[in-house]
C-alpha positions in Angstrom: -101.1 -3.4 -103.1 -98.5 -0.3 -103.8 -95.3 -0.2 -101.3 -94.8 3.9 -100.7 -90.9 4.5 -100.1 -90.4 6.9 -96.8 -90.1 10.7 -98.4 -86.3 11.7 -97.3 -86.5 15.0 -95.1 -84.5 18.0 -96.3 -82.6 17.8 -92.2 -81.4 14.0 -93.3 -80.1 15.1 -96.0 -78.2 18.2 -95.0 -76.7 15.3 -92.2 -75.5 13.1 -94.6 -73.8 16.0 -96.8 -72.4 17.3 -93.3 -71.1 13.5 -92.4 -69.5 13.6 -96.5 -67.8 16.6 -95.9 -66.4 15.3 -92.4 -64.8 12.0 -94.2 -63.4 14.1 -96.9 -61.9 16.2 -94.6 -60.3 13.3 -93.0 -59.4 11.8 -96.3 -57.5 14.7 -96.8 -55.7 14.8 -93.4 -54.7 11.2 -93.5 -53.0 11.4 -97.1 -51.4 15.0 -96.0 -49.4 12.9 -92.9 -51.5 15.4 -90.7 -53.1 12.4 -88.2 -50.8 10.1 -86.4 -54.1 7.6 -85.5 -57.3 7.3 -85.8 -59.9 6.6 -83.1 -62.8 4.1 -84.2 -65.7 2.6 -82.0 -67.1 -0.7 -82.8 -68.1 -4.0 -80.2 -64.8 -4.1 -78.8 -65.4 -0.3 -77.4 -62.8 2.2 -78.7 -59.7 1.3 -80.5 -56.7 3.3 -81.2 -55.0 2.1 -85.0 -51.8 4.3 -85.7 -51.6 4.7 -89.3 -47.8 3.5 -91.1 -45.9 6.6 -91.6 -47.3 9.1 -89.6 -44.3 9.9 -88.8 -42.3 10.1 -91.9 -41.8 14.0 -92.1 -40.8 14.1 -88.4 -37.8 11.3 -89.2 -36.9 13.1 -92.7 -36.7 16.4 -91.0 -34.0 14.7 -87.8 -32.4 12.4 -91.0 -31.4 15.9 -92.9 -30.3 17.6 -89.6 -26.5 18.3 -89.3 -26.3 17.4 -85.9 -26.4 14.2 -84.3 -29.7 13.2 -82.9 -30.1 10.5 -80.5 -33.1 8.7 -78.5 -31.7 7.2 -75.2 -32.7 4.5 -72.7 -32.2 5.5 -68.8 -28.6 3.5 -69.1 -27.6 4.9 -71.7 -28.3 2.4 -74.6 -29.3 4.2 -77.6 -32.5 3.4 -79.6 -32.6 5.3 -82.5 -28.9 7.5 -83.7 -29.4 9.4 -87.1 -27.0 9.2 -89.8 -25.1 12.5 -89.0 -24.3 10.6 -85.5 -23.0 7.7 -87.4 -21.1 10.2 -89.4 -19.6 11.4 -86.6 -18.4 8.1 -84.6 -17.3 6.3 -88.1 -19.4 3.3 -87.4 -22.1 2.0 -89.5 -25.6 3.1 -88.3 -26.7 -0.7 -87.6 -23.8 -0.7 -84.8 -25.0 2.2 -83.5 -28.0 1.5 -82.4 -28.5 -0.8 -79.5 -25.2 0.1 -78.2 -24.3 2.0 -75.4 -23.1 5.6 -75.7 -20.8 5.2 -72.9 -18.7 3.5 -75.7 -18.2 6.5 -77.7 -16.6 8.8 -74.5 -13.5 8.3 -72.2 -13.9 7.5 -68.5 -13.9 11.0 -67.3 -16.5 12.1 -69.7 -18.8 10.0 -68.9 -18.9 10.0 -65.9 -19.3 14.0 -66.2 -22.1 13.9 -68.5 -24.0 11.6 -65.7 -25.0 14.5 -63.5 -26.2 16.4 -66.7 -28.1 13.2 -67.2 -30.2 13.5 -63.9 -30.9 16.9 -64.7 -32.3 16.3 -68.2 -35.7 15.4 -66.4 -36.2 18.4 -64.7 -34.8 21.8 -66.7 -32.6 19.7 -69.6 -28.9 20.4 -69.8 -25.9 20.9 -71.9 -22.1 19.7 -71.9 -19.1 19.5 -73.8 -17.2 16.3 -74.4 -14.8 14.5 -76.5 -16.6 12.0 -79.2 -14.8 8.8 -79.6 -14.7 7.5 -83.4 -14.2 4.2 -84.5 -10.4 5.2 -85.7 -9.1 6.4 -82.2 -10.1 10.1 -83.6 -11.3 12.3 -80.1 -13.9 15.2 -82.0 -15.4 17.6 -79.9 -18.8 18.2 -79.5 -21.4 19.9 -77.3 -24.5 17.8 -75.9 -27.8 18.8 -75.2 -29.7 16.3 -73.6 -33.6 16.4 -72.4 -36.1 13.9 -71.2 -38.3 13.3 -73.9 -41.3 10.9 -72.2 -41.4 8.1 -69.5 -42.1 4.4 -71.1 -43.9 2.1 -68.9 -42.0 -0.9 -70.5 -38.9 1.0 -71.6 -38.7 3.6 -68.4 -37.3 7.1 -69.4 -36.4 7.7 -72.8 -33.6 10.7 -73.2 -33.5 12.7 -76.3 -30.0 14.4 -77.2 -28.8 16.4 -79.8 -24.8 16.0 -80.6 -23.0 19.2 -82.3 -19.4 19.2 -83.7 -17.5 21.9 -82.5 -14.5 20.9 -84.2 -14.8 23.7 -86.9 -15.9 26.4 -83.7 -12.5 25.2 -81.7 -10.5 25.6 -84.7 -11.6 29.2 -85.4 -11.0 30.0 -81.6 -7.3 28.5 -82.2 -7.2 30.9 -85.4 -8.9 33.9 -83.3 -6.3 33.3 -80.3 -3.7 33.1 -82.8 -4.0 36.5 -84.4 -4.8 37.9 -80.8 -1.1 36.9 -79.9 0.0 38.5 -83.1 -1.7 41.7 -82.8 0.0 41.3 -79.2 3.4 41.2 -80.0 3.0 43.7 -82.8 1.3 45.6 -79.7 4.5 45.0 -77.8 7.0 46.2 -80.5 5.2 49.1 -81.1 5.1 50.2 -77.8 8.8 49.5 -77.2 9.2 51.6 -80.5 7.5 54.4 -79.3 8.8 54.7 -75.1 12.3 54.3 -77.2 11.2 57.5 -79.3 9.9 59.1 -76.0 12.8 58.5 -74.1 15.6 58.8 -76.5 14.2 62.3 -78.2 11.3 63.7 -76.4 12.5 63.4 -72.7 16.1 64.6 -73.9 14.6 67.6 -75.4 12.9 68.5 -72.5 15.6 68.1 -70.1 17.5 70.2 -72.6 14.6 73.3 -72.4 14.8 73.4 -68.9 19.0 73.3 -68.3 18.9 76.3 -70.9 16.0 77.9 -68.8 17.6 77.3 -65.3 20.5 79.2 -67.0 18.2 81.8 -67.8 16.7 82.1 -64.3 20.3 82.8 -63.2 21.3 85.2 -66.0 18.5 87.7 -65.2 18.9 90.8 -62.9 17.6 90.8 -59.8 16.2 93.8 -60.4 13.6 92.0 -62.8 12.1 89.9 -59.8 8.4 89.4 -62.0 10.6 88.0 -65.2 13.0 85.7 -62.8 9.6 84.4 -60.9 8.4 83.8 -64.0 11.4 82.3 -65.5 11.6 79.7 -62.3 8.0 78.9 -62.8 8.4 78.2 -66.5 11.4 76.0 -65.6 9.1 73.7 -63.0 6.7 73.5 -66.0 9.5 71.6 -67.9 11.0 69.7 -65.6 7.1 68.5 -64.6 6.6 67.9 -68.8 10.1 66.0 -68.8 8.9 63.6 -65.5 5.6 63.0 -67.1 6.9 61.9 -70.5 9.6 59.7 -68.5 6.8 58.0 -66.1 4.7 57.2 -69.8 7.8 55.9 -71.1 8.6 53.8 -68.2 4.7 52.0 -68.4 4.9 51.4 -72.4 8.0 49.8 -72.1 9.8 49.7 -68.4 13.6 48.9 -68.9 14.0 47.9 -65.4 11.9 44.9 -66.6 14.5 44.0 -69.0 17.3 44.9 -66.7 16.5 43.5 -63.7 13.4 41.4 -63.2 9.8 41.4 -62.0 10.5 41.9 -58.3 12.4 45.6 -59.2 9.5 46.1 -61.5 7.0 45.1 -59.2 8.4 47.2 -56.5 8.7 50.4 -59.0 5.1 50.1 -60.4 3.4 50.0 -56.9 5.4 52.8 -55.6 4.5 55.2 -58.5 1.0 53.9 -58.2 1.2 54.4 -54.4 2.3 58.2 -55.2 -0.2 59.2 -57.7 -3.4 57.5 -56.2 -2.3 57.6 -52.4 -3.5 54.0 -52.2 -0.5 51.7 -50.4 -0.1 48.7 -52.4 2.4 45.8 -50.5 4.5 43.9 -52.5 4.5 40.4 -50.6 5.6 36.4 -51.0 9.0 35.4 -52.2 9.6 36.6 -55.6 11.7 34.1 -58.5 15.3 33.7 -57.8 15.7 33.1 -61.3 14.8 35.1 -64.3 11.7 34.3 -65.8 11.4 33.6 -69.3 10.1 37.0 -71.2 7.0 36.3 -72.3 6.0 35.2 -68.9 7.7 38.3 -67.4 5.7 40.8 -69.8 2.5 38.8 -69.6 2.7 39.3 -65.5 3.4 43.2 -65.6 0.9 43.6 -67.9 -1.4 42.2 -66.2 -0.5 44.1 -62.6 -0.5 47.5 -64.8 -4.6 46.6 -65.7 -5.9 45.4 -62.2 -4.1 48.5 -60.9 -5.5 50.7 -63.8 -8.9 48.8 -62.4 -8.3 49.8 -59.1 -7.7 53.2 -59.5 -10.8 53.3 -61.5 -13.5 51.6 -60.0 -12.7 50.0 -56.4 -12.3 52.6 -54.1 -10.1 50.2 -52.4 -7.9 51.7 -49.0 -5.0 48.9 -49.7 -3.3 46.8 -52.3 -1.2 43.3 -51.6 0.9 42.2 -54.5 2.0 38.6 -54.0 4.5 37.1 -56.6 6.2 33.2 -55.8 7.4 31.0 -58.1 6.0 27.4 -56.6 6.9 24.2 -58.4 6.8 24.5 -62.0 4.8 27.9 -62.5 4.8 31.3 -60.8 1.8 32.9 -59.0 0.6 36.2 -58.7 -2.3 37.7 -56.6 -3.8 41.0 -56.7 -6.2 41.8 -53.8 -7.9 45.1 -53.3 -10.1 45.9 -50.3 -12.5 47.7 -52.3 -16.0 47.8 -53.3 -16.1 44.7 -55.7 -18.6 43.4 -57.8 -21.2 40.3 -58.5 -18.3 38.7 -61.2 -20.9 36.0 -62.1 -23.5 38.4 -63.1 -23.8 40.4 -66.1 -24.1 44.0 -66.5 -27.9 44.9 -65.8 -27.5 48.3 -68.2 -25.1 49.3 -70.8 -24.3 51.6 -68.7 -22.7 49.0 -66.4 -21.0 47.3 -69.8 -17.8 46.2 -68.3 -14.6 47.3 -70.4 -11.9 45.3 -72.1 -9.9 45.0 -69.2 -10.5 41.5 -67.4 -11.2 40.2 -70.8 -7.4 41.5 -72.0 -5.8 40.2 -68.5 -7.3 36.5 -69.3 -5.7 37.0 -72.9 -2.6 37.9 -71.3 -2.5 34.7 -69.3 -3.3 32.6 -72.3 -0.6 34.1 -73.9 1.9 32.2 -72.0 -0.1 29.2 -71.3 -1.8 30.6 -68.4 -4.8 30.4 -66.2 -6.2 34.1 -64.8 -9.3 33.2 -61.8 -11.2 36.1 -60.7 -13.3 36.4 -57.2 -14.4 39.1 -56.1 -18.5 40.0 -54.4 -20.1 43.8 -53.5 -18.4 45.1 -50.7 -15.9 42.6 -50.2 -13.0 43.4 -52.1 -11.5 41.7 -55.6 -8.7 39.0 -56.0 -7.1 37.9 -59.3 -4.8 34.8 -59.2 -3.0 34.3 -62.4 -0.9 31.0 -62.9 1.5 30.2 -65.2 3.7 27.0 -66.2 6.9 27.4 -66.4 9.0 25.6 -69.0 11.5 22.7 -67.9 15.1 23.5 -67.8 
């Protein structure tokens, strides 16, 4: 008797090439690090098997960051620290992880960075702090920190991402030191050339307008058109000779180095008061004793730009100057009832692109050591408080 196999039907075979071409494809993936696990069914229903090193290019790419990267527990304890990290702290990597990063910042920064914690769930959040190392050495660095997933036997775990800023703060202290250079060159320059105004210009001036008063005296009175014209000529001059004087007087005031802030104070606000119509009240009890120069300059500087700001954008009706020396620093507030502006917001147009001004003023102050705090909102006027230590005697 003969046995007849089944004839195979062209659609079982164009399913088993399909189902060759799927396990090829998978092949491929698996050995590519492209699948993390695989999914099979058998008796036991489905099972999940996560395949070893799914997730090797993910922990080379974080090993050959140059940042910091750290996976936290809800209290802090770290559970995974890269190599840069370690770097960073000076402790070997084993140490690292299972300690708690509270041992790596002072007091006060960690209990700063805990509010930045608790907002890591909801938008994610970044800080600077000082870094602790293992030798007493403080490095600053800038955290970002975000929630990365909620463990049901672990609780939240905490990604963060730790940047040295130590090369960043020392090309600020190089910045801020050639801004205090250009500064004083600034300074001299300016002395240089109110000396030049003063000295040559002003005396020439005064010089032109003596020899044409003389003239305006000399001429008949017969000729009243040439003597009218003569005495108008003359006002000209003696205008030309105040204006060069007043210019003189704001690149380098000598009353400053003569007599002090207060007379300088009082001088500056009554010219302003003349030219712009706007009163502006000196008030508080000004330094009995002389200030040292830096501090002196750095303070009329800055009163020369808020009123050059006043004049030019507040529309303000009054002025109040206040200048005290309190403690171990002097104070000085400069409030406008004008229009103000929204200082925490940014220009909406370029239009609106704010000028150097308040970012020269808060130079000024850190010049000397300073602080420079500006409040101001639309319609309700502008203050600026500067503060600045003064040195021991």
């Amino acid at each position: 008797m003969k046995i007849r196999s089944p004839k195979t039907t062209s659609a079982e075979i164009g399913e088993l090439r399909a189902r060759l071409a799927e396990s090829d494809e998978t092949l491929r993936a698996i050995r590519a690090g492209e699948v993390d696990a695989v999914v099979t069914a058998g008796k036991a229903g489905l099972q999940v098997f996560t395949l070893q090193g799914a997730d090797h290019g993910y922990r080379a790419l974080i090993e050959s960051m140059n940042e910091g990267a750290l996976t936290l527990t809800a209290d802090k304890t770290i559970i995974y620290a890269n190599a840069c990290f370690a770097r960073m702290v000076r402790y070997p990597l084993e140490q690292v992880i299972g300690s708690s990063f509270r041992r790596y910042l002072s007091v006060a920064d960690a209990a700063a960075l805990r509010p930045h914690m608790k907002q890591a769930a909801r938008s994610g959040s970044k800080t600077s702090v000082l870094l602790r190392a293992a030798d007493g050495l403080l490095r600053p660095v800038q955290i970002s920190v975000r929630e990365l997933a909620k463990n049901p036997s672990a609780g939240v775990i905490i990604g963060m991402v730790v940047t040295d800023m130590t090369e960043a703060r020392h090309n600020e202290e190089r910045l801020r030191a050639l801004t205090n250079r250009v500064v004083k060159v600034q300074e001299a320059e300016r002395g240089r050339v109110a000396l030049e105004l003063h000295d040559h210009i002003t005396q020439l001036l005064c010089g032109i307008a003596f020899r044409c008063q003389a003239l305006v005296a000399k001429l008949s009175g017969r000729d009243l058109a040439g003597k009218a014209e003569a005495v108008k000529l003359h006002k000209l001059l003696a205008a030309a000779a105040e204006e060069v004087e007043r210019i003189s007087r704001n690149l380098r005031p000598s009353l400053l180095d003569q007599l002090g802030l207060d007379a300088v104070f009082h001088e500056t606000g009554k010219e302003f008061s003349k030219r712009t119509g706007v009163p502006v009240t000196i008030v508080g009890e000004p330094p009995s004793m002389r200030l040292p120069p830096d501090t002196e300059l750095a303070l009329y500087r800055i009163l020369q730009e808020a009123l050059q700001n006043v004049e030019k954008h507040a529309r303000a009706r009054h002025v109040a100057v206040g200048l005290i020396r309190s403690g171990t620093a002097v104070r000085l507030t400069i409030r406008d009832d004008g229009i103000g502006f929204a200082a925490e917001r940014p220009p909406a147009t370029k239009k609106q692109k704010r000028g150097l001004g308040l970012l020269g003023m808060r130079e000024r102050a850190a010049y000397v050591n300073g602080t420079l705090t500006i409040t101001s909102n639309p319609r309700a006027g502008t203050e600026i408080e500067v503060c600045i230590p003064l040195p021991r005697a």
